[in-house]
Residue frames relative to the residue before (quaternion, step in Angstrom):
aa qw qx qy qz dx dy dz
X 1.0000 0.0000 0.0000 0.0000 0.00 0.00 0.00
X 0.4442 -0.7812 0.4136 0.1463 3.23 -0.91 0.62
X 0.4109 -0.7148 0.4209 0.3781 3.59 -0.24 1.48
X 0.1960 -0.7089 0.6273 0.2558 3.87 -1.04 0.20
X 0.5129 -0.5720 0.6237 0.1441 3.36 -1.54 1.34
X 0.7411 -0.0626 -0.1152 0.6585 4.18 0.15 0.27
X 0.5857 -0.6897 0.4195 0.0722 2.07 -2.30 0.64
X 0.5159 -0.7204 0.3071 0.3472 3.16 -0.56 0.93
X 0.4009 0.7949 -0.3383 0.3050 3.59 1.36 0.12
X 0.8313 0.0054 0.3541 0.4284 2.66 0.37 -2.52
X 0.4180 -0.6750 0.3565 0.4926 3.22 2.36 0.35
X 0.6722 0.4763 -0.5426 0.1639 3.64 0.07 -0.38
X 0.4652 -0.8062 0.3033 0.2039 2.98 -1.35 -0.28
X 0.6456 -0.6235 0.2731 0.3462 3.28 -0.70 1.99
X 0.5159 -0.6255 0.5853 0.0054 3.04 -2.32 0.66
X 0.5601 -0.5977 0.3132 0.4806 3.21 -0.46 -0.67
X 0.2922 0.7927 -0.3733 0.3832 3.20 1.83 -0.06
X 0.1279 -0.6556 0.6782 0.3065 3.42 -1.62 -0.83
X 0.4322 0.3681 -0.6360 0.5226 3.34 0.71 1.87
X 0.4422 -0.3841 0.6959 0.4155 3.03 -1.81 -0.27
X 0.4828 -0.6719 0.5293 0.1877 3.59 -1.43 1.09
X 0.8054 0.3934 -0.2300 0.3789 3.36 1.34 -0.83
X 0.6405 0.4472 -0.2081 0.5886 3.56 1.87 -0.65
X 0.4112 -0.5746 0.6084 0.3615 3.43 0.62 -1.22
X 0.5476 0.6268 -0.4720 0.2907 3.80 0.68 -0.46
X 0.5316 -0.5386 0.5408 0.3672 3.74 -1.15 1.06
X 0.2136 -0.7537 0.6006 0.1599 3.50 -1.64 0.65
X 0.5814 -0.6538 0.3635 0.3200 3.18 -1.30 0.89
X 0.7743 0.3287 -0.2078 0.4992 3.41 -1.18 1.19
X 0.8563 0.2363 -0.2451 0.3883 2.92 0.94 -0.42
X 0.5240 0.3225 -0.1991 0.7628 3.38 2.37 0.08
X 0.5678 -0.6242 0.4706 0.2581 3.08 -1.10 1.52
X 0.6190 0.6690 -0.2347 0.3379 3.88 0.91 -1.00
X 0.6944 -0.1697 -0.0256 0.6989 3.26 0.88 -0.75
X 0.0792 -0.5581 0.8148 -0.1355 2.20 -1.67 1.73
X 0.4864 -0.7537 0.4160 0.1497 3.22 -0.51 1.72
X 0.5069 -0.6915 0.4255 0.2895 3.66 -1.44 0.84
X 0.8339 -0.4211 0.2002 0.2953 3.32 -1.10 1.26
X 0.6572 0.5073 -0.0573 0.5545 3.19 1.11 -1.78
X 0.7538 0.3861 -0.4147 0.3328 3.82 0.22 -0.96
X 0.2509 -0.7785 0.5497 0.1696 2.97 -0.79 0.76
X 0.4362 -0.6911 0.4481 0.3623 3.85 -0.74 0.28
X 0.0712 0.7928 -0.5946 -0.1135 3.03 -0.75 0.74
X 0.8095 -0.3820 0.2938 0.3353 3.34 -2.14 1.19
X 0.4352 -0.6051 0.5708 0.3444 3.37 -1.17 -0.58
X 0.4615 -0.7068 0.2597 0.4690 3.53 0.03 1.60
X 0.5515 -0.6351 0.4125 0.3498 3.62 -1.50 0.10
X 0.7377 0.3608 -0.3804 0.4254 3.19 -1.40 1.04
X 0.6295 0.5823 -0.3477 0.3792 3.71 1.39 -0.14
X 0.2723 -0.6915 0.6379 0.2018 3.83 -0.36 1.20
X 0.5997 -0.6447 0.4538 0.1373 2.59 -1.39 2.04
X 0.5272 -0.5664 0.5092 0.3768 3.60 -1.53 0.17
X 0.7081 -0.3973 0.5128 0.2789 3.21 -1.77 1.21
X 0.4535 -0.7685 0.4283 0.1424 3.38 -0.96 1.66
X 0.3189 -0.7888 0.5136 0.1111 3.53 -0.10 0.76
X 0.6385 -0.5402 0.4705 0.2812 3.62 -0.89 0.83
X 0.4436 -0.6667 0.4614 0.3818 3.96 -0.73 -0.12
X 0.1968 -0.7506 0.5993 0.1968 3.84 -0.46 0.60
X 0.7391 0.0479 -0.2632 0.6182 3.86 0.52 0.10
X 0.0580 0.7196 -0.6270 -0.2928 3.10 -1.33 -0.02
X 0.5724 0.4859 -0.3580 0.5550 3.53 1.23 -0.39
X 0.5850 -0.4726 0.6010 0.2705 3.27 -2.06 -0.57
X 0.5750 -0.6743 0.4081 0.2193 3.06 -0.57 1.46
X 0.4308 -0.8262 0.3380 0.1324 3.27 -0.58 1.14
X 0.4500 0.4661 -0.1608 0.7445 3.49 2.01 -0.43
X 0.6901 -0.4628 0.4957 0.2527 3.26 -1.87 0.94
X 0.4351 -0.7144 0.5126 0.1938 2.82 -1.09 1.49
X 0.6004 -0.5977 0.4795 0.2288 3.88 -1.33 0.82
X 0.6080 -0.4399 0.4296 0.5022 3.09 -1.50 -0.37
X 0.8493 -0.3231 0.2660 0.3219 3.33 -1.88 0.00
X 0.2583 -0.5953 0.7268 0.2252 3.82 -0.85 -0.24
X 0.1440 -0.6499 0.7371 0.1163 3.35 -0.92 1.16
X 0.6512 -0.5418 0.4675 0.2527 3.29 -1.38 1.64
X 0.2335 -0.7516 0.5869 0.1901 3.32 -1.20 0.56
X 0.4736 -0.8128 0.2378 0.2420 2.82 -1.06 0.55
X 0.6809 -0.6174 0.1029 0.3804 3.36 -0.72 0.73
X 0.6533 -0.5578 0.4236 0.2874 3.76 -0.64 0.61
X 0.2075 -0.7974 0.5215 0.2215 3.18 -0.98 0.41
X 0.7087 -0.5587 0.1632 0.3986 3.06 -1.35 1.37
X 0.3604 -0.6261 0.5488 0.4208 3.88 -0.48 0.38
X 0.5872 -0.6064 0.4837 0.2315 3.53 -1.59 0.76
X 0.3296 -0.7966 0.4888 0.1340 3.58 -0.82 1.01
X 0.1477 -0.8403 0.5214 -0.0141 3.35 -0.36 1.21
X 0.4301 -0.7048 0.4894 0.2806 3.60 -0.99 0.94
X 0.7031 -0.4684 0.3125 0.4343 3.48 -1.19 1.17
X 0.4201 -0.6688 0.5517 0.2680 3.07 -1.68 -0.25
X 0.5488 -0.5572 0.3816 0.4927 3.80 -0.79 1.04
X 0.3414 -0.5957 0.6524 0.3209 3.78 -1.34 0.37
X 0.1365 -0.6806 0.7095 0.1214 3.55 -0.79 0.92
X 0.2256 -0.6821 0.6955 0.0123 3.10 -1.50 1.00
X 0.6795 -0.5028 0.4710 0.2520 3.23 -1.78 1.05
X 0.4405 -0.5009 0.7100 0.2257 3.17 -1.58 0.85
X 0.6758 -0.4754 0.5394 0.1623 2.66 -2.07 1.32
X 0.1947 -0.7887 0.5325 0.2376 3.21 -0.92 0.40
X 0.5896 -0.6949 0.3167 0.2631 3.57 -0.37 1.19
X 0.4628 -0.6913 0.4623 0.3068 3.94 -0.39 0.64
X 0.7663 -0.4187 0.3905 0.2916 3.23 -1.20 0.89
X 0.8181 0.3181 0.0931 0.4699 4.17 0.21 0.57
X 0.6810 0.3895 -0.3133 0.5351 2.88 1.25 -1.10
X 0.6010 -0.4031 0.5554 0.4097 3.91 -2.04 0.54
X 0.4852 -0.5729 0.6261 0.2107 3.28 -1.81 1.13
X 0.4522 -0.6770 0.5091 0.2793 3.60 -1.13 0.50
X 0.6232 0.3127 -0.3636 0.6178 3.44 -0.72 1.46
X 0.6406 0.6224 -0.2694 0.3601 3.71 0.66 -0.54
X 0.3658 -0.6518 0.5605 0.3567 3.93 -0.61 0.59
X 0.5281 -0.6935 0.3823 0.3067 3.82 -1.10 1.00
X 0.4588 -0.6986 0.3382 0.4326 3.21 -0.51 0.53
X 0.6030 -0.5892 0.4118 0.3459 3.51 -1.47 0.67
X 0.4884 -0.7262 0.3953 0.2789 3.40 -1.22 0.44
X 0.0494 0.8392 -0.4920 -0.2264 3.64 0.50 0.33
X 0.3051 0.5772 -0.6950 0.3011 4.14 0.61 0.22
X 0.7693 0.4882 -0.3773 0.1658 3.91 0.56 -0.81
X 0.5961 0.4740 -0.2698 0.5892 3.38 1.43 -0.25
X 0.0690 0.6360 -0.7684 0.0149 4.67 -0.09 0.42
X 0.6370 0.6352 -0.3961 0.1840 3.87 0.48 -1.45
X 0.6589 0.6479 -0.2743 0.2662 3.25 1.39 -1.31
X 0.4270 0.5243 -0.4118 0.6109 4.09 1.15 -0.17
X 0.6940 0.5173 -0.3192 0.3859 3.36 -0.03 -1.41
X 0.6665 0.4440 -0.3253 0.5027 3.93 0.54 -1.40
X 0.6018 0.5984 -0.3423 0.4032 3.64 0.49 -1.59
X 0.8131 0.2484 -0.1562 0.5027 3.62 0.07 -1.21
X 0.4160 0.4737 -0.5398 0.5578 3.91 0.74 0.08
X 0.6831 0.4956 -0.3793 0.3793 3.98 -0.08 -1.40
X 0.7202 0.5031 -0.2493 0.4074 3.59 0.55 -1.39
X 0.5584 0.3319 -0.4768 0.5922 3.99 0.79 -0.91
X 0.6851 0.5123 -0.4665 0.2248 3.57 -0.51 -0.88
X 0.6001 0.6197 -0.2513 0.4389 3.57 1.45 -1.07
X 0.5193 0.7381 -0.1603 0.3998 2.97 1.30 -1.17
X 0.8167 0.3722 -0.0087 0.4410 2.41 -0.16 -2.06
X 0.5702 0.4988 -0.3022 0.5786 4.20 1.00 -0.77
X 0.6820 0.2891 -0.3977 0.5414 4.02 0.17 -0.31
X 0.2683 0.5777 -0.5859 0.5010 4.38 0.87 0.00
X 0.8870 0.3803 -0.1872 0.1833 2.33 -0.81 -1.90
X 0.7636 0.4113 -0.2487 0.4312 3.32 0.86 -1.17
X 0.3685 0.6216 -0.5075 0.4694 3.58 1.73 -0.30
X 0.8172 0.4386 -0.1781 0.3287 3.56 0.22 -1.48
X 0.5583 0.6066 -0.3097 0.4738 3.36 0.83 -0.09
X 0.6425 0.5958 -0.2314 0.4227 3.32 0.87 -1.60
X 0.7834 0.5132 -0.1480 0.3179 3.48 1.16 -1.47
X 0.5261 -0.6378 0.4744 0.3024 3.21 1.88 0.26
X 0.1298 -0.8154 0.5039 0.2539 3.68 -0.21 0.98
X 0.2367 0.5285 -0.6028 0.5490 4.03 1.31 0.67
X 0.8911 0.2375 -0.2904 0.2553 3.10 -0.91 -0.04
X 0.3987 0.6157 -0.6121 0.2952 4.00 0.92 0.28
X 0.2418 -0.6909 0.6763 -0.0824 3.50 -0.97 1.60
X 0.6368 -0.4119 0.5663 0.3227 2.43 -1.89 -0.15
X 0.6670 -0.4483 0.4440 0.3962 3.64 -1.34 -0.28
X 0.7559 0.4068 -0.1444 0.4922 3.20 0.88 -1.36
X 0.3051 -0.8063 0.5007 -0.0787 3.50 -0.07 1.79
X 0.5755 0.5128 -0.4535 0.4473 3.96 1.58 -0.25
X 0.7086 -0.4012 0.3632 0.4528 3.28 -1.79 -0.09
X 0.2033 -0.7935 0.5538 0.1493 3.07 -1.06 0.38
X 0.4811 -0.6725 0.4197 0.3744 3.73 -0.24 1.53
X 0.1063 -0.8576 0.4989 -0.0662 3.42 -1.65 0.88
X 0.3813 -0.7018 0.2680 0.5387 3.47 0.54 0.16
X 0.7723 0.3365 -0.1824 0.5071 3.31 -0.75 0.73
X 0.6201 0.5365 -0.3678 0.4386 3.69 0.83 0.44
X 0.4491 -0.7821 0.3708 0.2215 2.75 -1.05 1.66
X 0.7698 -0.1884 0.3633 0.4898 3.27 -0.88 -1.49
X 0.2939 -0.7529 0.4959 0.3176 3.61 -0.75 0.24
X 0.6166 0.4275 -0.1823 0.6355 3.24 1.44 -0.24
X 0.4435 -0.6397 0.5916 0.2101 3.78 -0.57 1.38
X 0.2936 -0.5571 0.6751 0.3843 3.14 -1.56 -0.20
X 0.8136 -0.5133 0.1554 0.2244 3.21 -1.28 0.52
X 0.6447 0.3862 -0.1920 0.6312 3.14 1.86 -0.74
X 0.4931 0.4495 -0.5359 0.5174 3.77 0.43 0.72
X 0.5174 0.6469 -0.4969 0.2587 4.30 0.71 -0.43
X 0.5092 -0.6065 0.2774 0.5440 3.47 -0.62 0.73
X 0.1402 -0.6086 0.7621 0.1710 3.73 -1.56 -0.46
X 0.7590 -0.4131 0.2830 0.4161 3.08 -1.91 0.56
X 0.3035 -0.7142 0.3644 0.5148 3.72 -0.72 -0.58
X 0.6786 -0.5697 0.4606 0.0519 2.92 -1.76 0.37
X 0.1593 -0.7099 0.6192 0.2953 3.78 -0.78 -0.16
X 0.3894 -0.7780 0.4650 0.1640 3.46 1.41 -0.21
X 0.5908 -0.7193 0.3398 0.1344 3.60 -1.15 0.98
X 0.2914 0.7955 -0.4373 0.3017 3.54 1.57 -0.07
X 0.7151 -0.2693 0.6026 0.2303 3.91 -1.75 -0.11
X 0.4883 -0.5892 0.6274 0.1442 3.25 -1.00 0.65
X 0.1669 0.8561 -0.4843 -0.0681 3.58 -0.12 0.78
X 0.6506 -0.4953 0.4221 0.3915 3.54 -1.02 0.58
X 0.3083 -0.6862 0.6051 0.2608 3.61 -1.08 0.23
X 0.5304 -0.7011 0.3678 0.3030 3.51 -0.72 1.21
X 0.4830 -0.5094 0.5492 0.4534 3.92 -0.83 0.08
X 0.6222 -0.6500 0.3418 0.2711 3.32 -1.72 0.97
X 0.5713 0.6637 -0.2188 0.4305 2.92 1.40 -0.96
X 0.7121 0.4097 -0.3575 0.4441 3.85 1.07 -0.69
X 0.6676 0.6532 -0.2902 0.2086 3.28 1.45 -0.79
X 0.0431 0.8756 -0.4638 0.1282 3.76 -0.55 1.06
X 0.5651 -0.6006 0.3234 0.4641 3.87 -0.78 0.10
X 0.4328 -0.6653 0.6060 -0.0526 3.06 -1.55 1.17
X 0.7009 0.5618 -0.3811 0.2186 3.29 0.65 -0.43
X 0.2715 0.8020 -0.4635 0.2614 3.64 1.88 -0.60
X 0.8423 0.3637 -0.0703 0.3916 2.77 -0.05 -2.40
X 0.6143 0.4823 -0.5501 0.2956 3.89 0.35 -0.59
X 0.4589 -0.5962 0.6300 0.1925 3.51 -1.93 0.47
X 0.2466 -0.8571 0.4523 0.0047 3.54 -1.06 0.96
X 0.1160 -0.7067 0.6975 -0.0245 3.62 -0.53 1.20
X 0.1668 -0.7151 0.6669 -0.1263 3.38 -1.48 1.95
X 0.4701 -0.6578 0.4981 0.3134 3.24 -1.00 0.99
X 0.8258 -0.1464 0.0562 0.5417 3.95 0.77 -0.22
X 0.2715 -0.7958 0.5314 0.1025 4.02 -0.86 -0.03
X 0.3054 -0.7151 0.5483 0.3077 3.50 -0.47 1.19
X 0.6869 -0.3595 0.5546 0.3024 3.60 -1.70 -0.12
X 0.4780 -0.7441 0.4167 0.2101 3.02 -0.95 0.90
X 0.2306 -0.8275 0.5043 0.0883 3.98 -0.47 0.46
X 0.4040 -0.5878 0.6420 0.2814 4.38 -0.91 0.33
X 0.4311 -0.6291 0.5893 0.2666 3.14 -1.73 1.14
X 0.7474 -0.3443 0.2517 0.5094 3.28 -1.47 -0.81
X 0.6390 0.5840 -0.1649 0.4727 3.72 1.55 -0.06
X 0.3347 -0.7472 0.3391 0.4634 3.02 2.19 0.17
X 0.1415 0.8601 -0.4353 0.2250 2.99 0.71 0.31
X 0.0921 -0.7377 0.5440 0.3891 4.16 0.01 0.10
X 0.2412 -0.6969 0.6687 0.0951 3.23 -1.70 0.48
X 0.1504 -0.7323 0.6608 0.0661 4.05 -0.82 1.15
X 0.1918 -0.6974 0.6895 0.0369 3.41 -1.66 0.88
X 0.1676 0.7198 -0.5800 0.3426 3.57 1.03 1.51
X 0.4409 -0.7421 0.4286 0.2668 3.15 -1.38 0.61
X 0.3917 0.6096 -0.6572 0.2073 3.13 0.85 0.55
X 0.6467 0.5238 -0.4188 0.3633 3.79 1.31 -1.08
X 0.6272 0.2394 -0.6486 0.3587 3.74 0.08 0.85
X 0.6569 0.5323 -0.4354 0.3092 3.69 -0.15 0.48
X 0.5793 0.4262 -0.4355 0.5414 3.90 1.54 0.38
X 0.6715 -0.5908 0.4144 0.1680 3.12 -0.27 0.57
X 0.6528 0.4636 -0.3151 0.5096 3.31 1.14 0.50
X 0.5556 -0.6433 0.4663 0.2450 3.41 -1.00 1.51
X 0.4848 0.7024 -0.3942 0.3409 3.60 0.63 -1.16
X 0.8519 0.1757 -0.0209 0.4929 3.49 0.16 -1.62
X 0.0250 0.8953 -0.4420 -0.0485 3.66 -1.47 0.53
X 0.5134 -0.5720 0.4806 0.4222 3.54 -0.85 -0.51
X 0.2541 0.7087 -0.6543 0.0711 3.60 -0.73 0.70
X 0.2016 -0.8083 0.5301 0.1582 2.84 -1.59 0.25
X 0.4890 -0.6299 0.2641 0.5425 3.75 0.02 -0.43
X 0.7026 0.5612 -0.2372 0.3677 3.38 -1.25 0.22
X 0.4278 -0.6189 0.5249 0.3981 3.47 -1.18 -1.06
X 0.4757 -0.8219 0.3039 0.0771 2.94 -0.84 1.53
X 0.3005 0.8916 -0.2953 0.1662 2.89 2.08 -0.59
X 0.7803 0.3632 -0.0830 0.5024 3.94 0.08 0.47
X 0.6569 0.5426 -0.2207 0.4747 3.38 1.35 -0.61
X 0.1664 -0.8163 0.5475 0.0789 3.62 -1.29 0.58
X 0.2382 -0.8091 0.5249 0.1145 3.33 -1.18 0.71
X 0.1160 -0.8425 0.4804 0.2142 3.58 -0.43 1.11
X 0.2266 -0.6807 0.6947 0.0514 3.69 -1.26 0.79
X 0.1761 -0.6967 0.6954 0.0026 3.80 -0.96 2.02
X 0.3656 -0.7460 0.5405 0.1329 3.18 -1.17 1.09
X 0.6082 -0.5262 0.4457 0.3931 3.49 1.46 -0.43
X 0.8689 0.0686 0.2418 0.4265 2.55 0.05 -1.49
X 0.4102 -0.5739 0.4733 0.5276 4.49 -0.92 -0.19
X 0.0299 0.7597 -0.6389 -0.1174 3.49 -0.46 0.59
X 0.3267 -0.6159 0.5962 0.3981 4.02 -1.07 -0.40
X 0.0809 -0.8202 0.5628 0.0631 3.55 -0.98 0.72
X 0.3275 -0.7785 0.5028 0.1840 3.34 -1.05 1.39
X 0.8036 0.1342 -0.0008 0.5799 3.93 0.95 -0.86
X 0.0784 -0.7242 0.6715 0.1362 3.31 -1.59 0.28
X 0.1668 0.7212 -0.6628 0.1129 3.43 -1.05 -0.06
X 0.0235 -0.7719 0.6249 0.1147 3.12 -2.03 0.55
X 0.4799 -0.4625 0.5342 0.5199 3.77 -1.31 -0.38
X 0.3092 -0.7528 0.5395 0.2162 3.90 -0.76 1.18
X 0.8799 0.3021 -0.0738 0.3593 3.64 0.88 0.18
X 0.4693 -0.6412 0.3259 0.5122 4.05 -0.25 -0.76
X 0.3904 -0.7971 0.4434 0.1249 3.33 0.13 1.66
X 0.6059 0.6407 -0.3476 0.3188 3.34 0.80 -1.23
X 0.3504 -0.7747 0.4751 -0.2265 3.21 -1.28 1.76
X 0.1539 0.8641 -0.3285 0.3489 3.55 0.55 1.28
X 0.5740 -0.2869 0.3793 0.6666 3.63 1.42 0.11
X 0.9327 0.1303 -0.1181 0.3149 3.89 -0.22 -0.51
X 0.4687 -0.7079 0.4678 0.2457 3.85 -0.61 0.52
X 0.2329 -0.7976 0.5385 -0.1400 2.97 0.31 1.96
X 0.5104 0.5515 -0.4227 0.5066 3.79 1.04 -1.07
X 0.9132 0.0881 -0.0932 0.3868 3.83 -0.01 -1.18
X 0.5193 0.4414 -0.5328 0.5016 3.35 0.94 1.12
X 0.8243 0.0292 -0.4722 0.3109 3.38 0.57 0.79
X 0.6823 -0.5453 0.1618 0.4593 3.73 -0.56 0.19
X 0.2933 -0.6749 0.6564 0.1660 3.19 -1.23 1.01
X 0.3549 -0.6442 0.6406 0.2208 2.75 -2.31 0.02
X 0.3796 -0.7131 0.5738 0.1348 2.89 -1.75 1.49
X 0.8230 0.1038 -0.0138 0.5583 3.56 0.61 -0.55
X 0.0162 -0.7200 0.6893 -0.0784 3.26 -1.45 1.42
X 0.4560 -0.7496 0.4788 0.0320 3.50 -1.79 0.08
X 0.0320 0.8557 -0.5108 -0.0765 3.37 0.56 0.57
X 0.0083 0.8236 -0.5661 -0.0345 3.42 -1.25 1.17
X 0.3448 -0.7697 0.5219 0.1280 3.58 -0.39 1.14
X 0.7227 -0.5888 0.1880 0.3093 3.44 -1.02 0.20
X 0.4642 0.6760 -0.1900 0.5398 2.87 1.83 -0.77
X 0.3631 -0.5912 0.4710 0.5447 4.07 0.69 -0.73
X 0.4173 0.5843 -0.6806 0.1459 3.39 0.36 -0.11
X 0.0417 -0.7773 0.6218 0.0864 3.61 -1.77 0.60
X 0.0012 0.8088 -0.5857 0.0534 3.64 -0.68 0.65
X 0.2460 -0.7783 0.5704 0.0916 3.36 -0.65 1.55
X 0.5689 -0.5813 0.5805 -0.0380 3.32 -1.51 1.02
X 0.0107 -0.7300 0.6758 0.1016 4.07 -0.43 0.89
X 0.1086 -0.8048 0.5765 0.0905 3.35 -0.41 0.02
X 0.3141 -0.6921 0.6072 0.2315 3.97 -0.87 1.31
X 0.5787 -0.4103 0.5767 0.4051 3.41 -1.98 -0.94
X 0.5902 0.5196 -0.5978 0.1557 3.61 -0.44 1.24
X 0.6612 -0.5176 0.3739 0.3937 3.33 -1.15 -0.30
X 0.6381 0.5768 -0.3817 0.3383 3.29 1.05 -0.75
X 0.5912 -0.5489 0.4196 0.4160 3.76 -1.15 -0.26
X 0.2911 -0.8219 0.4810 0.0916 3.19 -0.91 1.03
X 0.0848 -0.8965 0.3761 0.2183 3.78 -0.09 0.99
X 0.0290 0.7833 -0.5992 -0.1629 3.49 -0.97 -0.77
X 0.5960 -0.5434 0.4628 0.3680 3.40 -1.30 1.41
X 0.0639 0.7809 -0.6101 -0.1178 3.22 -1.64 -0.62
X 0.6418 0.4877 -0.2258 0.5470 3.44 1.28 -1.11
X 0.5222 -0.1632 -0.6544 -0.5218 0.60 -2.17 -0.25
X 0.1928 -0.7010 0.6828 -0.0724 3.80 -1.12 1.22
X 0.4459 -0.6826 0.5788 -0.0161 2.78 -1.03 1.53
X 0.6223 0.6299 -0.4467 0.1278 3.95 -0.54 0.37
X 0.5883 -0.6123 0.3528 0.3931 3.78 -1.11 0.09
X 0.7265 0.2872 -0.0749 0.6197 3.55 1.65 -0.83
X 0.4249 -0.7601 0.4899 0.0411 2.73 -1.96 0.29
X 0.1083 0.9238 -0.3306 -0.1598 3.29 1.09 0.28
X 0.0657 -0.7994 0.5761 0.1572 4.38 -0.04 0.76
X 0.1231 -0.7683 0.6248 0.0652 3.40 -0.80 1.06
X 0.0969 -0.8207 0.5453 0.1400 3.79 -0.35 1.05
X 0.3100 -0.7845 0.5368 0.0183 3.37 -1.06 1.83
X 0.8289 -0.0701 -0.0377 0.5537 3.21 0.21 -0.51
X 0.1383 0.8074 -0.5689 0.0731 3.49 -1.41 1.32
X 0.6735 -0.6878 0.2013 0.1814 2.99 -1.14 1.73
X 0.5198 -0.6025 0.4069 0.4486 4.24 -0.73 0.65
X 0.8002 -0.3692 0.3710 0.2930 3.55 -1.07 -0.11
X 0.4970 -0.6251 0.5109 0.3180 3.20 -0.92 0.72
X 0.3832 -0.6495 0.6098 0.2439 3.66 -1.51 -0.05
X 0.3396 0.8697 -0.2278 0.2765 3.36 -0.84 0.11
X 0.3278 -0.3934 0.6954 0.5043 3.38 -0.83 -0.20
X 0.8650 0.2774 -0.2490 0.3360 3.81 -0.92 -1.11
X 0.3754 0.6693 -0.5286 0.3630 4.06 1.08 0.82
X 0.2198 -0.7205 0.6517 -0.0889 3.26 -1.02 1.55
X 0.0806 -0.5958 0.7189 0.3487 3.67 -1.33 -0.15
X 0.5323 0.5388 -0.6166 0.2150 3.77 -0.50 1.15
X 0.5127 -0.5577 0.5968 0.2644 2.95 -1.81 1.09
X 0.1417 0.7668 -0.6231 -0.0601 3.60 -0.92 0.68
X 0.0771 0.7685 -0.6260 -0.1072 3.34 -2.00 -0.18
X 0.5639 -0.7677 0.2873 0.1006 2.88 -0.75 2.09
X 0.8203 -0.3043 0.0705 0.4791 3.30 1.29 -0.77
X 0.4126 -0.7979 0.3866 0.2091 4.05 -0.49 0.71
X 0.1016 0.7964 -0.5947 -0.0411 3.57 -0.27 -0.34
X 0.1820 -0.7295 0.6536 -0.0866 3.36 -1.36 1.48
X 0.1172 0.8040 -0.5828 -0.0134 3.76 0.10 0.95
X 0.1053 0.7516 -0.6074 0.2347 3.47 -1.56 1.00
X 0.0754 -0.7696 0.5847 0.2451 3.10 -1.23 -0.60
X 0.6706 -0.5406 0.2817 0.4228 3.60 -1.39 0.86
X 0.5782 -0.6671 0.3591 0.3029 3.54 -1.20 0.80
């Protein structure tokens, strides 16, 4: 009989064994078990099929234990389907440094536009420069100060803070002498000659002529609305003393409650006025003062009172003006003491 070169299983092809290496199926002739029928012929493995992947041997010896029953041959496989290669896909190029991805909008050119910085920062100084301007305007050219916006020590300046027993109090007729009232004829202004003690003094500032402008206290005692006494802040609580020199008898007081002075802008209500003062006399007499909104001088009798000073205790004073021409300063344009010497 003739040894057979594949197997009659699975087509592959036999070893020297007496298995098939790739099924396991006994071979004919060479395993008592299957010896193949008369009639089957072997046939090839069909043409064009790539044999199966060679498989290690699973027996090579004779089983050492009694041999089983038969293996009925399996049956043969069908030819595996032949499939047409696959396309070789090749890598995309990879795109040079610089160059525009494909699918991508080109990039824009910006060499055409250098001007744009140039416009950008031109826009900003102008911006700038327009809020200056409008900073500087707003402030009223009266008023370019100094930085330092506190009082500023002066000769002759008192406390900004009274001492407690100068605060106003109810008024008083005070303890003084009966005093004669002066003839009309003697009676005249006092304020020239009196000497002045301020609770504090703003910095001086330039009109619209650059001019400098002082807020000393001599400028409520000339007689001229134009010029004054301010100070910073709110005066509210503070007092101003006024030496006569001398005993004089006094028939009226009265003052300008504010900075009269007139120039294109409304100095009077851009800075704070006063609504209420106190006049004390030496005697205690006290006598409070309402005071409206004008420029002009406001008087009030009093006499006839005999004393050497004047003490003005400002009670109640009004918030700032708004405005281009709003200040925080207490001011007062001018005072006037009328009388005659005792």
């Amino acid at each position: 009989m003739t040894t057979p070169t594949h197997c009659s299983g699975c087509g592959h092809e036999l070893g020297v064994g007496r298995f098939c290496t790739n099924c396991g199926l006994p071979v004919s002739g060479r395993h008592p078990e299957a010896a193949p029928a008369a009639s089957a012929p072997v046939m090839p493995p069909p043409t064009g099929q790539l044999p199966p992947a060679a498989r290690y041997p699973l027996y090579a010896d004779e089983p050492t234990g009694p041999a089983g029953p038969a293996v009925p041959a399996a049956p043969a496989p069908h030819p595996p389907t032949l499939h047409p290669p696959a396309p070789v896909t090749r890598p995309a190029p990879v795109p040079a440094p610089g160059s525009p991805v494909p699918g991508s909008a080109p990039p824009r050119d910006r060499r055409g536009t250098p001007w744009l910085p140039w416009v950008l920062g031109i826009a900003v100084l102008a911006l700038v420069a327009g809020i200056g301007a409008f900073l500087l305007v707003s402030s009223g050219p009266d008023d370019e100060r100094a930085a330092a916006q506190g009082a500023q020590p002066t000769a002759g300046a008192g406390p900004a803070t009274p001492d407690p027993s100068t605060r106003p109090r109810p008024d008083s007729s005070g303890t003084g002498r009966p005093v004669e009232a002066p003839a009309p004829g003697d009676v005249r202004d006092l304020t020239s000659t009196a000497g002045t003690q301020v609770p504090a003094t703003a910095p001086e500032s330039r009109d619209r002529k650059n001019r400098p402008v002082t807020y000393v206290a001599a400028n409520m005692l000339d007689g001229r609305p134009r010029t004054a006494w301010r100070m910073p802040g709110d005066g509210t609580g503070t007092s101003i003393v006024l030496d006569l020199g001398e005993e004089v008898v006094l028939t009226e007081v009265g003052l300008v409650n504010g900075y009269a002075k007139t120039d294109g802008a409304d100095w009077y209500h851009g800075n704070r006025r006063i609504r209420v003062v106190q006049w004390e006399f030496d005697d205690g007499t006290r006598i409070t003062q309402e005071l409206g909104d004008r420029r002009t001088v406001q008087l009030l009798p009093v006499g006839p009172i005999a004393t050497t000073r004047v003490v003005l205790h400002l009670v109640e004073v009004s918030a700032p003006g708004k405005g281009p021409a709003g200040r925080d300063f207490t001011a007062i344009s001018d005072l006037r003491l009328r009388g005659a010497p005792a």
